[in-house]
C-alpha positions in Angstrom: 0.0 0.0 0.0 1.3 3.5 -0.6 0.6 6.6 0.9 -1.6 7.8 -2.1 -3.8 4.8 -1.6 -4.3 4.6 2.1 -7.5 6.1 3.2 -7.9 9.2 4.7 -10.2 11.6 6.5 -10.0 15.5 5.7 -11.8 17.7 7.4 -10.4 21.2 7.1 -11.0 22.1 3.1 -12.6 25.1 1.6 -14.2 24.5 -1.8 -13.4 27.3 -3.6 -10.0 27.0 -2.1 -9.4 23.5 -3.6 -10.2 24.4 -7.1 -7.7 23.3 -9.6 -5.6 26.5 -11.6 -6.4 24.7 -14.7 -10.3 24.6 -13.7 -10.4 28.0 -12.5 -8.3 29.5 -16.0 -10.3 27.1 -18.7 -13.7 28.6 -17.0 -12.5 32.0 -17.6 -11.8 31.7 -20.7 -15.1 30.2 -21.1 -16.5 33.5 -19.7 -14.3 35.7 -21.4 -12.8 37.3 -18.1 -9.5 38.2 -17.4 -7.8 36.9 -14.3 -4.5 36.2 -15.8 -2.4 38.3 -13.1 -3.5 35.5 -10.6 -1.7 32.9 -11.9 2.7 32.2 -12.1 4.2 31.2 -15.2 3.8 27.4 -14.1 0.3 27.9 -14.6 -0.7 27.6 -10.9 -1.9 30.8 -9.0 0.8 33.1 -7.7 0.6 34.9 -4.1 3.2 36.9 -1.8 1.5 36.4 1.1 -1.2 35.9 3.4 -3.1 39.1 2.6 -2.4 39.0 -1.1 -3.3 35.1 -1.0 -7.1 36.2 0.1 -7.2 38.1 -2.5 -6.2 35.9 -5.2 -8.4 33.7 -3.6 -11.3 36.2 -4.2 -10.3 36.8 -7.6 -10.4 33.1 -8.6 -13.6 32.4 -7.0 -14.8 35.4 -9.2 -15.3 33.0 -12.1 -17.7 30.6 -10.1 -21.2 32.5 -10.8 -23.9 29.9 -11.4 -24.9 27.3 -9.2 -23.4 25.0 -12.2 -19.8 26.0 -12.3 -20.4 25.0 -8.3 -21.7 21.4 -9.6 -18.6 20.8 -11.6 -16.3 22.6 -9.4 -17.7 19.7 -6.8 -17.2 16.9 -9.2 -13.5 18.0 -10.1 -12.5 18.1 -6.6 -13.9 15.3 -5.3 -12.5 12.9 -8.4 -8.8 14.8 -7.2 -9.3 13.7 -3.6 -10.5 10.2 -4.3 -7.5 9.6 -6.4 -5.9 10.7 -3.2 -7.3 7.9 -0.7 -9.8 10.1 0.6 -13.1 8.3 1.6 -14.9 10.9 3.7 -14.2 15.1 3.6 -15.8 18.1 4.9 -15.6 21.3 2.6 -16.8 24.8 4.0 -19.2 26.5 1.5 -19.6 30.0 1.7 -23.2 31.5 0.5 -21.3 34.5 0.4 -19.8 33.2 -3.2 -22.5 30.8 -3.8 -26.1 33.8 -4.2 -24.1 37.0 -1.9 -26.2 35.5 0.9 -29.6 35.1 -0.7 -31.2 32.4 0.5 -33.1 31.5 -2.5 -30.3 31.6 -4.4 -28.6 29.5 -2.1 -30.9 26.9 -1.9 -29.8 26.9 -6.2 -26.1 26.6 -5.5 -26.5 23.9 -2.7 -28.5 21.8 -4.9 -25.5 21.4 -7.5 -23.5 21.0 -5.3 -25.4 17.9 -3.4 -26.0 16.8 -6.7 -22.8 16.7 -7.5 -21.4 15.1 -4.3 -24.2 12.0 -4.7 -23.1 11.2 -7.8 -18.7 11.2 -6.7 -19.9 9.0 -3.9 -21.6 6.9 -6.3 -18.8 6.7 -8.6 -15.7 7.1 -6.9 -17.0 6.0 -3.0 -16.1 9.2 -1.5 -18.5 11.0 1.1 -18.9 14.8 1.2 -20.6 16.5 3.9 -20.5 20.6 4.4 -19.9 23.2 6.6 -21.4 26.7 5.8 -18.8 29.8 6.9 -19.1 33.5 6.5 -15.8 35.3 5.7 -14.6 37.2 8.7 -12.8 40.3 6.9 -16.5 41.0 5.6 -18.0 42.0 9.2 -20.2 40.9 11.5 -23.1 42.5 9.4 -22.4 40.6 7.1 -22.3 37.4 8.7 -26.0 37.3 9.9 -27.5 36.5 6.5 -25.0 33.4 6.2 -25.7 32.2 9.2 -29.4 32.1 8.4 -28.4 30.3 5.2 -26.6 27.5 7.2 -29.8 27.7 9.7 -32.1 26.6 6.7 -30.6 24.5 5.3 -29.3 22.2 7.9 -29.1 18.6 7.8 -28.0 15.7 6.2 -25.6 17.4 3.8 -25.3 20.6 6.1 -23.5 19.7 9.3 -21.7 22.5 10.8 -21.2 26.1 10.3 -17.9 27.6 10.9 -15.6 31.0 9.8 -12.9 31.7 7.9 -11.0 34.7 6.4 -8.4 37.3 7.9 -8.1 36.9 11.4 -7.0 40.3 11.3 -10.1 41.7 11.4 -11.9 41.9 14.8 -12.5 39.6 17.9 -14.2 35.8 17.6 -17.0 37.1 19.5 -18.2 39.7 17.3 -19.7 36.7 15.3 -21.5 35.0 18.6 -24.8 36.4 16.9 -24.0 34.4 13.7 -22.9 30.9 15.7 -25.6 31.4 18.2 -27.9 31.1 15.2 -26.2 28.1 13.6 -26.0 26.3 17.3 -29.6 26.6 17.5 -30.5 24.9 13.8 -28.5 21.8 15.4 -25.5 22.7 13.3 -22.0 21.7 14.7 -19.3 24.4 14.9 -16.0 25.4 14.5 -13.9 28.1 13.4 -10.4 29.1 12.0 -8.3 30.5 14.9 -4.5 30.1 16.2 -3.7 30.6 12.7 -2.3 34.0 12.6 -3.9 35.5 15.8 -2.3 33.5 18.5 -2.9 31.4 21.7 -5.7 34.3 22.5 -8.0 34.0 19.5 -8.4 30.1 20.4 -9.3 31.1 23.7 -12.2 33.7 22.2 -13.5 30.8 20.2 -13.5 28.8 23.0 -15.3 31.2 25.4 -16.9 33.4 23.2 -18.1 30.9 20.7 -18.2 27.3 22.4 -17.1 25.6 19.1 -16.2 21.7 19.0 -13.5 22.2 16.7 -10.5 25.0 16.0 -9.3 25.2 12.4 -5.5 25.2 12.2 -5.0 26.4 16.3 -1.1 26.2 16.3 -1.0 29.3 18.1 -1.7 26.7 21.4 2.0 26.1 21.5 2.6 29.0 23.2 0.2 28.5 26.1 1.0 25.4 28.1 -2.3 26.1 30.0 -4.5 26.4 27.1 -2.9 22.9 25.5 -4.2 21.4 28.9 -7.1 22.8 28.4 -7.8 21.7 25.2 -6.8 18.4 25.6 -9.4 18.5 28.8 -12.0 19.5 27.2 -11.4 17.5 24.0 -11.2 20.0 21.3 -10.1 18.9 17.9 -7.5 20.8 15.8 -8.2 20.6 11.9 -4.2 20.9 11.8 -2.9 21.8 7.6 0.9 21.8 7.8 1.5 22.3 4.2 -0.9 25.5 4.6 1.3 26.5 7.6 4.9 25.9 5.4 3.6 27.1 2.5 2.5 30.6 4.0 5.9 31.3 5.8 4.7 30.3 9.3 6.8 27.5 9.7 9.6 26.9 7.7 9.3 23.3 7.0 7.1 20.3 8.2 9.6 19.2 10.1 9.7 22.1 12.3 5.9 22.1 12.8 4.3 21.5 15.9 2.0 18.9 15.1 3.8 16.1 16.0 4.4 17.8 19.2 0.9 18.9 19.6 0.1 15.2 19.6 2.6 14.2 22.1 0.7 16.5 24.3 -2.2 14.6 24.2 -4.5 17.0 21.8 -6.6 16.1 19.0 -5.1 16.4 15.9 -6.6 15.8 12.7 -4.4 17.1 8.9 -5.6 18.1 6.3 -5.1 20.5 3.2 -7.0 23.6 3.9 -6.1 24.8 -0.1 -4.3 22.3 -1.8 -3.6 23.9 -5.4 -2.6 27.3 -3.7 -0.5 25.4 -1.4 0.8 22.8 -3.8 0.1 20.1 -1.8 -2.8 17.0 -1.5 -3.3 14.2 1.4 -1.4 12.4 -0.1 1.5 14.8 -0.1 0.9 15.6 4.1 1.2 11.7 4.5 4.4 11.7 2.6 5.8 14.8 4.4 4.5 13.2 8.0 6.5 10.4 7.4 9.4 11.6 6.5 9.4 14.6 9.0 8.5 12.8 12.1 8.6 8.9 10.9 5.0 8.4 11.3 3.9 4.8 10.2 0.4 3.3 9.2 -0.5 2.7 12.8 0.1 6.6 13.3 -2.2 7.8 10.3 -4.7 5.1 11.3 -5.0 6.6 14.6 -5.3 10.2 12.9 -8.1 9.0 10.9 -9.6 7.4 14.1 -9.3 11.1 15.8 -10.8 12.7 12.8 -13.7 10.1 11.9 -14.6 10.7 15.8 -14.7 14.7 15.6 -16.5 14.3 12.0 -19.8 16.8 11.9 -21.4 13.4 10.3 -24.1 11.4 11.6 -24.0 8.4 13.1 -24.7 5.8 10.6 -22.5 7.7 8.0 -19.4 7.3 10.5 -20.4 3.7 10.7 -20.1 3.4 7.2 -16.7 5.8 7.2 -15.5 3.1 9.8 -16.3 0.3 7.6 -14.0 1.7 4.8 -10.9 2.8 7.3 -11.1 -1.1 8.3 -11.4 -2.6 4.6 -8.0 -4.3 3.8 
């Protein structure tokens, strides 16, 4: 078995985030717009850094304007993860791009997108499940609408409701309103924090939000207290090393603090976070893993244990997840 092949559980993806350069530049030429200043010479997209990277990001997901350049956007991704070993992912899905928070239009978007997702699992056995987020550098405002989105639209397909964007911009709990909302559709939540902001942005989302899971959180290294109290209280970090390398925080995967993270005793989980902007794929983190830290099947079989457990999924689909982690 390689490392391409062995299954895996990612839950820490953005959808707009994982679509392919090529996909992204052959639908604008379809639509006759002009994004060429995105991309590098290699034909992938081309960032300085964190701040220009959103915006690149924006400029991409510029092109995505119908409910069906979602559908196929969907069905190219998942097809690239499958080939990856991946048997069960979580993307966040931002109305924002997908109707500017309309919920009708929503409704449109999500359909394609479901649509899409029945038919990968069908075909490639992949499960896709999805977790609405508003984009924190847009405001609290702006957030509300979002929120009700995710609140309507909760269930099977809709699990969790989450935030992303520049951490930047404000405090966790200016959003409560917005995960208050979500929290009370049922919806399970997390959010991105510890990224850029630091041991005390976890803590907000902690206190201030009362998520289940922290998206990236490697800002805890630097509070012994608040690594106990994570691994108390059992939250789950949706950990993405190559992100973290690729953007300049750490300066390989060998000096990230994942590995020591898990010695701690908190619940890791890897994954992606924006694969073609960060030139990586699971398959690639497994590689890296193993040669960074010499992490072994047993190693990445208990990470897909800790991530099948924290899944937003319900039961009888983590059943079935189960089923395929065991498979020889």
């Amino acid at each position: 078995m390689t490392w391409r092949d062995f299954p895996k559980i990612e839950l820490h993806l953005h959808l707009e985030g994982a679509a392919p350069a090529a996909f992204i530049r052959g639908l604008a030429r379809e639509k006759h717009i002009d994004i060429s200043t995105i991309f590098a010479p290699d034909g992938g997209y081309a960032f300085r850094d964190f701040s220009h990277f959103l915006q690149v990001y924006e400029a991409a997901s510029s092109v995505l304007t119908t409910p069906r350049d979602f559908g196929r956007l969907t069905s190219a991704i998942l097809e690239e993860l499958a080939d990856n070993g991946v048997v069960y992912a979580e993307t966040f899905l931002s109305p924002d791009f997908c109707g500017g928070g309309d919920l009708a239009a929503w409704r449109d978007y999500l359909a394609e997108i479901e649509d899409a997702a029945q038919a990968a699992e069908a075909t490639h056995g992949i499960t896709l499940r999805g977790i609405v987020t508003h984009i924190r550098h847009f405001g609290p405002e702006a957030a509300r609408p979002i929120a009700l989105c995710a609140a309507e639209t909760a269930g099977d397909f809709i699990r969790g409701y989450g935030m992303g964007g520049d951490e930047s911009v404000g405090k966790q709990g200016d959003y409560a309103w917005a995960f208050d909302c979500a929290r009370e559709a049922g919806l399970h939540l997390t959010t991105h924090a510890g990224e850029w902001g630091g041991a005390e942005s976890i803590r907000q989302a902690l206190d201030d939000l009362g998520v289940e899971r922290i998206g990236h959180g490697i800002g805890a290294t630097t509070d012994p207290a608040l690594i106990e109290r994570l691994v108390e209280d059992g939250i789950t970090l949706e950990v993405c090393p190559g992100s973290n390398v690729a953007l300049g925080i750490f300066p390989s995967f060998a000096a990230h603090p994942l590995a020591q993270l898990r010695d701690a005793g908190v619940k890791v989980t890897v994954s992606t976070d924006d694969p073609p902007f960060f030139h990586t794929s699971m398959t690639r983190e497994f590689e890296e893993l193993n040669r960074a830290f010499g992490w072994n099947e047993a190693d990445f079989a208990d990470l897909n244990q800790t991530a099948l457990a924290a899944a937003f999924c319900d039961e009888d689909t983590r059943t079935r997840i189960e089923d395929k982690l065991e498979a020889p």
